[in-house]
N, C-alpha and C positions, 0 to 999 in steps of 0.2 A: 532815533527818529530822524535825526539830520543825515546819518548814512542811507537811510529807506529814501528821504529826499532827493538826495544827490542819485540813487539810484534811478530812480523814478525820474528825473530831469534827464537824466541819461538814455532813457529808454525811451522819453518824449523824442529827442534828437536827433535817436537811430532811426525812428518810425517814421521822423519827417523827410529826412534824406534819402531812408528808403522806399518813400513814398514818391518823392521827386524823380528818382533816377527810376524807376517805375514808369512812370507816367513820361517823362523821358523817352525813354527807351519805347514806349509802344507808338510813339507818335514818329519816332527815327524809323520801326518798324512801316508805319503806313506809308511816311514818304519811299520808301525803298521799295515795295510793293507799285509806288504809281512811277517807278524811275526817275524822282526828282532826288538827283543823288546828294546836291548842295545840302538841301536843307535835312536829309537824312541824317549825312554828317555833323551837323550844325546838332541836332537834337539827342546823338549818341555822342556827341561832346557833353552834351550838359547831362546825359547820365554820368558819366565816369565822372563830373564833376561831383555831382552827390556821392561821393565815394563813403561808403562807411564797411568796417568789417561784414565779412559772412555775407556782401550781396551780391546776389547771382547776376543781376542787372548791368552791373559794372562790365564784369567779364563779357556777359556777353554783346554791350559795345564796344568792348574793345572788340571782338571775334568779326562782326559783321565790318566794321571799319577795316577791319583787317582783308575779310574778302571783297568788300568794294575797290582797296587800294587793288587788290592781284587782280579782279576783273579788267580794270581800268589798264593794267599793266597788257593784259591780253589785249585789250582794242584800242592798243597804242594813245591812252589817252594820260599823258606825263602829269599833266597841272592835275586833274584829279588824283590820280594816284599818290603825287608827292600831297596832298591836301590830306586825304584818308591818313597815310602814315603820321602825317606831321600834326594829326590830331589826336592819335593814337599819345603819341608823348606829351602833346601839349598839356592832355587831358590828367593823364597822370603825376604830370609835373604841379599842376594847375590844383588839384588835392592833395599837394603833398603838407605836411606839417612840424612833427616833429620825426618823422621816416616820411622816404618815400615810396609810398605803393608801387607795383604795374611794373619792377626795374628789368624783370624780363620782355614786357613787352616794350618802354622802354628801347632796349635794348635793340629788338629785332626789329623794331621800326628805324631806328639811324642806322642800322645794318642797309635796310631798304632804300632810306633817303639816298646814302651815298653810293649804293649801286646802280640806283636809277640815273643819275648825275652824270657817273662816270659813264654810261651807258650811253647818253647820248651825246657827249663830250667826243669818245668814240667814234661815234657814228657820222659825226659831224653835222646834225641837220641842223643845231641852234647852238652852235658850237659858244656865240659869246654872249648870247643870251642864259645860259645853262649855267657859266661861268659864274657869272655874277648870281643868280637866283644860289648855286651850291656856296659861295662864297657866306652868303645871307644867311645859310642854313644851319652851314660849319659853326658860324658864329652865334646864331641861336644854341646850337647843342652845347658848345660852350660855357652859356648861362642853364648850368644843370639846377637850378635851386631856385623856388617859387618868388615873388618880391616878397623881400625881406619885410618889408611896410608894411604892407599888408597881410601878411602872415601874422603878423605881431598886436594889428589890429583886428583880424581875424580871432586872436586866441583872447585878445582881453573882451570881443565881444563876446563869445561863449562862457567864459567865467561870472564879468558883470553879467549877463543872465540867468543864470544858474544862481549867481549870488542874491540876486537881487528876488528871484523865485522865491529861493529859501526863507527869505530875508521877510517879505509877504505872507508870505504859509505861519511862519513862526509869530508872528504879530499880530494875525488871526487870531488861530489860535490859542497861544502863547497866554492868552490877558486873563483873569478873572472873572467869571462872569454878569459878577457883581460891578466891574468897572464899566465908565462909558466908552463906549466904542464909537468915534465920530468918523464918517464915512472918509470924509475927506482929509484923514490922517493915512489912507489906503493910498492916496494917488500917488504923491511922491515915488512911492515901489514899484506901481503899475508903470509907470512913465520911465523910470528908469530901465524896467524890463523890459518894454519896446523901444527903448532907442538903442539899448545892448542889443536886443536880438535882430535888429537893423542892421546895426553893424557887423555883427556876425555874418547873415545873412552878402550885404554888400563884399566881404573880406572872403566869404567862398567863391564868388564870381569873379574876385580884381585879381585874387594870388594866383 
């Protein structure tokens, strides 16, 4: 019973993450259809943020970020583009937990970062402007690993949730029938599971 539990909370999880990066992602879609690329961006961040196995949502903001950065690269427009990439990684860093997903895309966005960089270092249009911005970047890529804090607050909010489900479920119906069952021996559990799943919830937006 308690493995059918923990399944079933698991599968509550998946459903709501895949529900998020869903609804996400069609909203990243409308702004990109009306050209408001900011908040396109902005909305297929918070899909890759719901990241959970096996969703196609994910990938495909990473894909659309991916061609807004190469648009952007075509109509010489630098801040968008390094934005698009540099959300590309953020995004994936940003779910990572105990792996991190997306290391190829990942990857071929700092590819991007730093060609774009050196590109117009090159060129010399914003020669010490560019500097300092790559300088800021290099140094983000360097912090490859989500905050520690809240990663860690993150994971204890999914457990105390999950735990504290269980924990309710069982104490329903766990009793005898013939015992009393006074409502307000339920709250305790209830309250603990929403301020676990608060937390959780907060700990996938902060990492």
């Amino acid at each position: 019973m308690i493995f059918c539990l923990v399944a079933l909370a698991l599968i509550m999880v998946w459903a709501r993450a895949f529900y998020g990066s869903m609804e996400a992602y069609q909203r990243g879609e409308t702004y990109l259809e009306d050209k408001q690329y900011v908040r396109a961006v902005t909305f297929f961040d918070r899909a890759i943020h719901w990241y959970t196995p096996f969703n196609p949502y994910v990938r495909k903001s990473a894909e659309r970020l991916w061609d807004i950065g190469e648009q952007a690269e075509r109509g010489g427009d630098l801040q968008l583009a390094l934005m698009a990439y540099r959300t590309i990684r953020r995004g994936f860093y940003g779910a990572s937990h105990f792996i991190t997903p997306g290391r190829l895309w990942i990857s071929k966005s700092e590819r991007k970062i730093d060609t774009l960089l050196r590109w117009e270092e090159n060129k010399g249009k914003v020669a010490n402007e560019t500097t300092t911005i790559r300088k800021k970047i290099l140094e983000d890529q360097k912090s490859s690993s989500p905050s520690v804090l809240w990663t860690i607050l993150l994971e204890m909010g999914f457990l105390g949730w999950v735990g504290s489900i269980i924990c309710l479920i069982m104490f329903t119906f766990g009793r005898k029938k013939k015992d009393p069952f006074p409502k307000s021996s339920m709250f305790p559990w209830i309250t603990l599971a929403v301020l676990f799943f608060v937390l959780w919830i907060m700990g996938m937006m902060k990492a």
